[in-house]
C-alpha positions, 0 to 999 in steps of 0.5 A: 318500209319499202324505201329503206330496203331500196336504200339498203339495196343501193348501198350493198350496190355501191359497196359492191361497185366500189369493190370491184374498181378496187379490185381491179385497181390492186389487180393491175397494180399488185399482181403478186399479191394474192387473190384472198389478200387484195380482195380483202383489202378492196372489200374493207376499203369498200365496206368503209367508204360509205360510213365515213360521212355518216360517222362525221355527221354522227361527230358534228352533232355529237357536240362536246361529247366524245365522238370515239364512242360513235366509231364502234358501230361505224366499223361494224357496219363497215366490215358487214358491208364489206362481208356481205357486198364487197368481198365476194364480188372482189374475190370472183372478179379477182379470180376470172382475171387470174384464170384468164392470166394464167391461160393467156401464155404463161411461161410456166405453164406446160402443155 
């Protein structure tokens, strides 16, 4: 029992550090994107990492089978992971970097 919560533990870790490095990466790369828009993006590209080698297990010892039907908790795993791990930490990062942008000289902003 305890080892499961400490894997459950890992794995909200590593979603939530997958995140941010999206985060950053869409932050540096897409700056006029919006906050809510790349920390969505990060999140699910972040919440979807973690599952893909258990669905191709999943579709490996399916055999002949149809392999669709072990997707559907795949996803839902997924957007949880992302839900719960991936987007908060990619929305506050997202924002601080914003915050520290605007105030770092911005032309538009006036004194």
């Amino acid at each position: 029992m305890m080892s499961s919560i400490i894997a459950l533990l890992i794995l909200i870790a590593v979603v939530a550090l997958i995140s941010l490095v999206l985060a950053f990466l869409f932050d540096l790369f897409f700056p006029r994107l919006s906050t809510i828009g790349k920390a969505l993006v990060a999140a699910v590209i972040a919440g979807a990492i973690p599952t893909v080698p258990f669905y191709a297990l999943v579709a490996a010892l399916s055999g002949p089978t149809d392999p669709t039907v072990a997707i559907i908790p795949h996803i839902f795993v997924g957007l949880v992971l992302a839900l719960v791990a991936g987007f908060p930490s990619a929305f506050f990062l997202i924002r601080r970097r914003s915050r520290k942008r605007a105030t770092a000289g911005d032309p538009d902003v006036f004194e």
